[in-house]
N, C-alpha and C positions, 0 to 999 in steps of 0.2 A: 328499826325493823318493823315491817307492820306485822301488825298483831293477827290479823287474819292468817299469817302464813304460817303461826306456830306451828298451831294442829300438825298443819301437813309436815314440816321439817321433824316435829315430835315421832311422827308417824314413823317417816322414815330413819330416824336414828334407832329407833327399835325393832324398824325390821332387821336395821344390817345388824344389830347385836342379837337376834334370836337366830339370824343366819351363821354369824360368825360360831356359834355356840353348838349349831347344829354338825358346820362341817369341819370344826375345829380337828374332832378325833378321828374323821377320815384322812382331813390336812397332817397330823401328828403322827398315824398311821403309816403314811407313804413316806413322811421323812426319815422317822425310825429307822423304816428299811432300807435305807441307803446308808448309814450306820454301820461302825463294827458291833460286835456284842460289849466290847467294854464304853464304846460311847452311850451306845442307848440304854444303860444303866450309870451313865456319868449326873455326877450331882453337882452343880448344879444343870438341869439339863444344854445341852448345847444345840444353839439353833444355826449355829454356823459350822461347818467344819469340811472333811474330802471325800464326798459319797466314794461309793465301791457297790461295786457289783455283784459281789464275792456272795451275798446272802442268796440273788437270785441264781445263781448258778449254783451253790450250793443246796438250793430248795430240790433243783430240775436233778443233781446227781443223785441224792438220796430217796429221792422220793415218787420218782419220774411222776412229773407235774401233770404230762400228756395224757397218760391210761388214768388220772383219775376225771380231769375237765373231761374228758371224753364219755367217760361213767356219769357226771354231771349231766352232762348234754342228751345222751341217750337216754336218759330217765325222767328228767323236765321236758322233754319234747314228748316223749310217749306217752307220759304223764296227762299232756295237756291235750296231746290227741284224743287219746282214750276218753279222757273227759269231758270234752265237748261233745265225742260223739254219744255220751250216755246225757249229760245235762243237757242238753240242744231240744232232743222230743222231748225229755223230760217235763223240762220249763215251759214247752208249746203247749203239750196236754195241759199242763197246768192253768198256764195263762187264758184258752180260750173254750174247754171246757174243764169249768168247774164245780166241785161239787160240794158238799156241807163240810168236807174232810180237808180239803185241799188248803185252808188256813193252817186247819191243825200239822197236816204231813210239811209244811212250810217252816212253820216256827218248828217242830220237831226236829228236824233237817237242824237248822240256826242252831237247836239249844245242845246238838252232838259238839259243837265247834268250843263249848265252854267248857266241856270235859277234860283235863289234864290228860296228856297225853301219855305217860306215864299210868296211866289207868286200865290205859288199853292195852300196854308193853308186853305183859305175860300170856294173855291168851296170842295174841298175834306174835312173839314168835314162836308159843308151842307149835302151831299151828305153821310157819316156816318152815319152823324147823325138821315137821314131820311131814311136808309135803318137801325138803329138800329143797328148801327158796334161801335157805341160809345165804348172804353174800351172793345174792344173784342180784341183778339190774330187774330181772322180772318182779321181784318181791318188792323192790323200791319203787317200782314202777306204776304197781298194786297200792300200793298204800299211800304214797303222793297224791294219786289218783282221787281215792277214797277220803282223804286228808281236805282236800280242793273241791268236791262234786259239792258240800251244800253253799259252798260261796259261789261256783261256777253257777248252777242253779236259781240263787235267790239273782243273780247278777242278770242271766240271758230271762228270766221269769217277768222282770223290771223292764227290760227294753223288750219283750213282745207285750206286756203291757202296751207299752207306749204307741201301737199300730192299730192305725183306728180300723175299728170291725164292719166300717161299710169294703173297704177294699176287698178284707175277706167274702165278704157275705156276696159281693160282686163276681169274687172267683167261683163259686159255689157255684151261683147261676148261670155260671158259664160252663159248668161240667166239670170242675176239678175236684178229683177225689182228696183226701185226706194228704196223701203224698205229693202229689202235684202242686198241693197249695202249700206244703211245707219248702219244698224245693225251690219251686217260682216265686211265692209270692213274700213268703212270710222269712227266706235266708237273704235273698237280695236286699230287703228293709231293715232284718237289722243285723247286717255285716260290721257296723260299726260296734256295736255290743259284742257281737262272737270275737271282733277284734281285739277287746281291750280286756274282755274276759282271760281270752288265751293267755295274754301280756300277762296278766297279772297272776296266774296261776302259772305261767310258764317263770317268773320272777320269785313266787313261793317258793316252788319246787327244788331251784336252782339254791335256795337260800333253806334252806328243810336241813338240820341239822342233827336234832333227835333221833328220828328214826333210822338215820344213813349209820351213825356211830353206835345204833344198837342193834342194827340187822346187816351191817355187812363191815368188812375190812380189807383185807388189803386186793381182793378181786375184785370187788362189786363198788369199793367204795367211792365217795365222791370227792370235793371238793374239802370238804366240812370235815372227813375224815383225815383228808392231806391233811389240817391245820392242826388235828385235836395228834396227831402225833408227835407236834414240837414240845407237847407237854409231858414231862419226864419228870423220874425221882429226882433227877438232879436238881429240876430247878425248869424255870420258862427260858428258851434263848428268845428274847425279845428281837433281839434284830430279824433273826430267819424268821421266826412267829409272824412278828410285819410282812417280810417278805413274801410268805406264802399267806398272809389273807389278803395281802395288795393280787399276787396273781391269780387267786379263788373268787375277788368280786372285779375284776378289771374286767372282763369279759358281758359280766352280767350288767353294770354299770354302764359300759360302754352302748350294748342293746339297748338300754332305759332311756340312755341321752338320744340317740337315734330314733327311737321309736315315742319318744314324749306326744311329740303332736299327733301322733296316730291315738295314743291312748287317751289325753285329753279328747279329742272329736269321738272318740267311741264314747266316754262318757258323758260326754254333753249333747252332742248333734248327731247320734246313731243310729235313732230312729224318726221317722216322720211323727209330725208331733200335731 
């Protein structure tokens, strides 16, 4: 064997085993769920046996699957709206006038995101609960939001950095007001940023677990909520467990594999450089 080729064969044997390692318990996940409940608690495990369907069709009787992806959906989508449209100027003001402050309101922003979220749990739902947001989609909606704006910000802040300020300074002297050069100049350059932004807070949202099972239930609830209900005094049913977090991220997994290449070019070649 020449020796030169180690490295590389080294290389690749450890990526497939940090691969194998990463999607092992997605791979283990999905089989489970095709599993009765006494297989996917059979010792030694079985990795051969007669899927059945019975978990997912029993997830959709008990639990109607539809009304809460739909709660999902409505909420990571509004979520994300809402939030680009507050992060978008936000991150512009920021990026091309700035001021002695604008580092500090930056990192400030960043060091809320370290705060346990659980910190914030009592005043935000007194405050639900006495504005009547209890298990609404508005209230998840609100706080997704809120949860995502200093990532959406420090994100779309980084790619209008990235546009160089003769273009701007170009627009200027051509008569474009503030808004004008917001609209034409500075959302067409980095469309790639607001794109991969959105992805990624629209991917949070969708996967936000905390807050959906501690501000809403069986109205409002989400995905996150369907799943945290197979958990009982009785015990975990593992197979339906599986069953209903295979059909909780199948959707959202599915948009990730589709949309990768968009997200990669947003975060690399989003902006002119």
């Amino acid at each position: 064997m020449d020796e030169s080729r180690l490295p590389l064969i080294l290389r690749t044997v450890g990526a497939w085993i940090v691969t194998l390692l990463l999607f092992f318990p997605l791979g283990w996940l999905v089989l489970t769920s095709f599993k009765t409940e006494l297989q996917a608690i059979h010792v030694p495990p079985l990795f051969f046996f007669e899927p059945t369907l019975e978990n997912f069709t029993e997830v959709q009787r008990r639990s109607d699957y539809l009304l809460f992806a739909k709660n999902s959906l409505v909420t990571s989508i509004g979520s994300t709206i809402v939030g680009l449209a507050i992060a978008a100027p936000a991150a512009y003001s920021m990026a091309f006038f700035r001021t002695k402050r604008t580092r500090d309101i930056l990192m400030w922003m960043l060091s809320t995101k370290m705060m346990p979220a659980v910190g914030a749990l009592v005043p935000i739902y007194v405050i639900a609960q006495t504005a009547g947001l209890l298990d609404t989609r508005t209230a998840l909606t609100v706080v997704f939001t809120l949860s995502n704006l200093p990532i959406m910000v420090w994100m779309l802040y980084t790619s209008y950095k990235d546009i160089p300020p003769e273009i701007l300074e170009a627009a200027r002297m051509d008569g474009a007001n503030l808004w004008t050069e917001f609209r034409h100049v500075v959302l067409p350059l980095s469309i790639g940023g607001l794109a991969s932004t959105g992805l990624l807070c629209l991917i949070l949202s969708w996967n936000e677990a905390f807050w959906a099972l501690n501000l809403s239930s069986a109205k409002a609830g989400t995905l996150a909520t369907m799943i945290a209900s197979y958990s009982s005094p009785e015990g975990l049913f593992w197979a339906k467990l599986s069953a209903a977090s295979v059909m909780a991220i199948a959707p959202i997994v599915v948009f990730g594999w589709f949309s990768q290449k968009q997200l990669v070019q947003g975060l690399t070649f989003g902006a002119v450089k």
